[in-house]
One Martini backbone bead per residue (centre of mass of N, CA, C, O) as a GRO file, in nm:
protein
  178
    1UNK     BB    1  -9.987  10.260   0.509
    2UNK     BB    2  -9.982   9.935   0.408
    3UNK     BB    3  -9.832   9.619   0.290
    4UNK     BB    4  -9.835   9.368   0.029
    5UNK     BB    5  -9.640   9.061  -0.096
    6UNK     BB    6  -9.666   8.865  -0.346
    7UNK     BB    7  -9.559   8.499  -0.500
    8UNK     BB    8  -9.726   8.291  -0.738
    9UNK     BB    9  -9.682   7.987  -0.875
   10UNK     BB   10  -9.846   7.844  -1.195
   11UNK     BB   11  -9.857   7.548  -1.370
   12UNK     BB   12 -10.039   7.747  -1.600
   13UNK     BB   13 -10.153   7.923  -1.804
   14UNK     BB   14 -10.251   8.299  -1.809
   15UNK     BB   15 -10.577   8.188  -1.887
   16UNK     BB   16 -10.607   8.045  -1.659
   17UNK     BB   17 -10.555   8.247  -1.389
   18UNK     BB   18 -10.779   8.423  -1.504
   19UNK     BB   19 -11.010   8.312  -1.448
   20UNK     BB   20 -11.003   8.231  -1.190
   21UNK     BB   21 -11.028   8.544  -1.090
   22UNK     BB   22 -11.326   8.592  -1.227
   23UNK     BB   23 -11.479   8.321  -1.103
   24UNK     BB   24 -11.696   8.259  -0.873
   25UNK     BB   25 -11.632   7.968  -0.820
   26UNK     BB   26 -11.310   8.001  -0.798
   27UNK     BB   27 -11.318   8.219  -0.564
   28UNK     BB   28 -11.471   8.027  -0.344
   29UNK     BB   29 -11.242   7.867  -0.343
   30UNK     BB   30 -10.943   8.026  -0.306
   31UNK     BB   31 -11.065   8.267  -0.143
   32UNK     BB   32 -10.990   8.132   0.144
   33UNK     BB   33 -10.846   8.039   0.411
   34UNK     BB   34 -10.766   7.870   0.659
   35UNK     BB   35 -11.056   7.801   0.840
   36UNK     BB   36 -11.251   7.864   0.599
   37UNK     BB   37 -11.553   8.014   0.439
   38UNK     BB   38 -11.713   8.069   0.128
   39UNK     BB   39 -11.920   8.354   0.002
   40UNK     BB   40 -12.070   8.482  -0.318
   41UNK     BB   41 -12.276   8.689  -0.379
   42UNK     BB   42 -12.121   8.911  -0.568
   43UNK     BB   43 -12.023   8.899  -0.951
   44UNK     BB   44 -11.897   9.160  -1.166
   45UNK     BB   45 -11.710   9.084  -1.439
   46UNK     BB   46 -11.625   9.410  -1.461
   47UNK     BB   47 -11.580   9.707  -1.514
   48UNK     BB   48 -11.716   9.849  -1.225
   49UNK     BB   49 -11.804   9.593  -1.104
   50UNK     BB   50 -11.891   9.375  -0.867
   51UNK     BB   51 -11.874   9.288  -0.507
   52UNK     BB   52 -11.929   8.986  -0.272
   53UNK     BB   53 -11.800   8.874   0.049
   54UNK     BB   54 -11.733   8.605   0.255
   55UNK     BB   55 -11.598   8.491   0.562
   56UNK     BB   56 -11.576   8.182   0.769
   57UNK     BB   57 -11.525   8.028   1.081
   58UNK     BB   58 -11.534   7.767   1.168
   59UNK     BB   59 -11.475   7.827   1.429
   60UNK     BB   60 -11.414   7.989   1.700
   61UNK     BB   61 -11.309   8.331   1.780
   62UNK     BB   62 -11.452   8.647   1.760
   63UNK     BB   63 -11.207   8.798   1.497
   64UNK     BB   64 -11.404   8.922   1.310
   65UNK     BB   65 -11.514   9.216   1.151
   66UNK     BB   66 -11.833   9.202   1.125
   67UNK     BB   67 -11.819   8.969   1.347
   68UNK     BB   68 -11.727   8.682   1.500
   69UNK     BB   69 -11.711   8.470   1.217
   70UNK     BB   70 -11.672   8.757   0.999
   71UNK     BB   71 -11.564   8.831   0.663
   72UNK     BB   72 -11.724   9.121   0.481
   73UNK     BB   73 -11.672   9.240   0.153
   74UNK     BB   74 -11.661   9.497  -0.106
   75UNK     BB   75 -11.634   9.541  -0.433
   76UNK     BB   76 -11.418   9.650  -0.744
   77UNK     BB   77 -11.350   9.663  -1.086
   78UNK     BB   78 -11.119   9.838  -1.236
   79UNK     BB   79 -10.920   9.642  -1.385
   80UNK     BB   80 -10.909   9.427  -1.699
   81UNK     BB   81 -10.646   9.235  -1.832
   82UNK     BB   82 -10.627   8.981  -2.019
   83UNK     BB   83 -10.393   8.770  -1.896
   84UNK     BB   84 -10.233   9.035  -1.710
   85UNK     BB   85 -10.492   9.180  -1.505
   86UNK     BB   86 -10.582   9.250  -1.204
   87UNK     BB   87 -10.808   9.538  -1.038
   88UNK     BB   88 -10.877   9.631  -0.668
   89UNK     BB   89 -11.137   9.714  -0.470
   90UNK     BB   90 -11.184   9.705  -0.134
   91UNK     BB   91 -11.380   9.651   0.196
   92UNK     BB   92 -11.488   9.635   0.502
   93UNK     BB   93 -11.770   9.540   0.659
   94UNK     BB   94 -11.739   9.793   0.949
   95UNK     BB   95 -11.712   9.960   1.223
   96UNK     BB   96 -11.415   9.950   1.286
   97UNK     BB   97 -11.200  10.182   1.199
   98UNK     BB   98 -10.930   9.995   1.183
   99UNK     BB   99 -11.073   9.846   0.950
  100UNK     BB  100 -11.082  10.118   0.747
  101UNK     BB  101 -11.106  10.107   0.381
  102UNK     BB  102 -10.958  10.135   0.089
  103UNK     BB  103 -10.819   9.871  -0.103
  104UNK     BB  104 -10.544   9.738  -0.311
  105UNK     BB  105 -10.584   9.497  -0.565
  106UNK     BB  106 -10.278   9.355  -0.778
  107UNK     BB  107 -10.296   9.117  -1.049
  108UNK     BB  108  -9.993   8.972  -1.191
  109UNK     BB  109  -9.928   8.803  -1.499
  110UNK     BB  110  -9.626   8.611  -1.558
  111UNK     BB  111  -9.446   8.445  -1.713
  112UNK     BB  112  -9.308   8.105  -1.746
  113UNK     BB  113  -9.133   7.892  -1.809
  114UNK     BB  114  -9.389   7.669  -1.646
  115UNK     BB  115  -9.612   7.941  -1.632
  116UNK     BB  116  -9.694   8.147  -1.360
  117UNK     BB  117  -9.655   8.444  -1.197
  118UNK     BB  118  -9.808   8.561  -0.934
  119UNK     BB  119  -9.884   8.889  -0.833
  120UNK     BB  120  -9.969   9.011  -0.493
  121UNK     BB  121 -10.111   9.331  -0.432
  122UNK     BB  122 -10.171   9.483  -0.086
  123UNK     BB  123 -10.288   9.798  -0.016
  124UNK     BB  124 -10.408   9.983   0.189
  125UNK     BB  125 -10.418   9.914   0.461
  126UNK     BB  126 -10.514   9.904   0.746
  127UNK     BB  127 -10.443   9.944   1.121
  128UNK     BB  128 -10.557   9.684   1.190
  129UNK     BB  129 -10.424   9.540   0.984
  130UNK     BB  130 -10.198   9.268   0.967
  131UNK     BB  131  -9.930   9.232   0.740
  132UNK     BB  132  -9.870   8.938   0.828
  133UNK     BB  133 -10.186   8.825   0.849
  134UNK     BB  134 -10.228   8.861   0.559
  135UNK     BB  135 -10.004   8.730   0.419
  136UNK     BB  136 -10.065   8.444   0.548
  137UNK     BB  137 -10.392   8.422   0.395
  138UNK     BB  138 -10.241   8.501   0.088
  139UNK     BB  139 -10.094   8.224   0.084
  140UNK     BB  140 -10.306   8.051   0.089
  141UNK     BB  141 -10.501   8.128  -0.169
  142UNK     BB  142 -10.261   8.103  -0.369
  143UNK     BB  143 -10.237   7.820  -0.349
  144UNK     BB  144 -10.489   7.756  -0.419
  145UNK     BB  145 -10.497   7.852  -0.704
  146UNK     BB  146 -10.272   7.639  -0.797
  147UNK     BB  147 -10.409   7.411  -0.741
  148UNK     BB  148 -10.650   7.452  -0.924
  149UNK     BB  149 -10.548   7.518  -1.188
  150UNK     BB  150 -10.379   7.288  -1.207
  151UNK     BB  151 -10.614   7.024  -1.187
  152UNK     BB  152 -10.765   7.177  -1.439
  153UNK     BB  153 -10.500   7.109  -1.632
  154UNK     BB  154 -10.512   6.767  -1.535
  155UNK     BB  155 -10.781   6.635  -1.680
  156UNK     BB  156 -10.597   6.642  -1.944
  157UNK     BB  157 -10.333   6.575  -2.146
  158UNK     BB  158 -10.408   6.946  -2.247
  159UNK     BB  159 -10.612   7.056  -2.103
  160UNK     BB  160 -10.927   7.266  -1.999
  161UNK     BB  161 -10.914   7.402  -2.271
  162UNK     BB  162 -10.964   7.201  -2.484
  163UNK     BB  163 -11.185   7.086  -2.373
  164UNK     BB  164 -11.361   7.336  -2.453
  165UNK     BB  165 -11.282   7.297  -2.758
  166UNK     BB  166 -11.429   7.025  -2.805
  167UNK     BB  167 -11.704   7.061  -2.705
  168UNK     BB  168 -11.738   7.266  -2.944
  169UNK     BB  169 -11.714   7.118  -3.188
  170UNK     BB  170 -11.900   6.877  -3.108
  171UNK     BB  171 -12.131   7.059  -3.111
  172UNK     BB  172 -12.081   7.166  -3.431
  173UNK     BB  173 -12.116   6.895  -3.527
  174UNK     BB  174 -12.402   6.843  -3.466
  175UNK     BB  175 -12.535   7.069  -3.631
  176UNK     BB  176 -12.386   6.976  -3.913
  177UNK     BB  177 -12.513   6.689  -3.907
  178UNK     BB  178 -12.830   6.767  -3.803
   0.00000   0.00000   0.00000
């Protein structure tokens, strides 16, 4: 069984890109690569949780996994360190033998001079998933990742962690005045 490593920079706090890996509404944003989108059934962000993901190719390919046009995964969350690890284990609902059987996915987050580096490491490939055409998905999804993730630090000039915690007093501040 074969594997892939990547590495994909994202200048954001790693509280930042944790956050990303675990929300469902962000995994639909950028889990999904190129020509591609994406829906959600199920996301159980806790060690032991599920999830259920497709992916569905814009254009007509014939080349899903699960159909003609998607690719439908199932996993669970086996690891969850705040700020510093997610690891899954991930599956594809296919009859297609060659790309049976249950793959390890996973996400570290390292320091960097100006936020994050994540490492994302994808084990136990099936034989019939080509690790070039892996690696070509997952460096899409981490740009997207890393697009993200900036995008949400540059909504305020302190960055959507603040705005979070404004939110939070603003609302403390009513409670207390009210």
């Amino acid at each position: 069984m074969s594997s892939t490593r990547l590495t994909q920079h994202v200048a954001a706090p790693r509280a930042a890109v944790y956050r990303a890996l675990i929300d469902p509404q962000a995994v639909r944003q950028w889990m999904v690569p190129d020509g591609m989108t994406s829906e959600v059934h199920a996301f159980e962000a806790r060690e032991g949780g599920s999830f259920r993901i497709s992916l569905t190719y814009d254009a007509p390919t014939g080349s899903g996994k699960t159909s003609a046009q998607t690719d439908t995964f199932h996993g669970r969350f086996v690891r969850l360190v705040p700020d510093e690890r997610v690891v899954e284990t991930v599956e594809f609902e296919t009859t297609d033998p060659a790309m049976q059987g249950e793959m390890t996915i996973t996400y570290t987050l390292l320091e960097a001079n100006d936020g994050t580096d994540v490492v994302a490491t994808h084990e136990k490939l099936p034989p019939g998933l080509s690790p070039a055409d892996n690696e070509t998905g997952w460096r899409m999804s981490l740009q997207k990742l890393a697009a993200l993730v900036e995008a949400e630090g540059s909504q305020t000039p302190h960055g959507a962690a603040d705005t979070a915690i404004a939110k939070k007093v603003g609302s403390l501040g009513s409670i207390i005045a009210g």
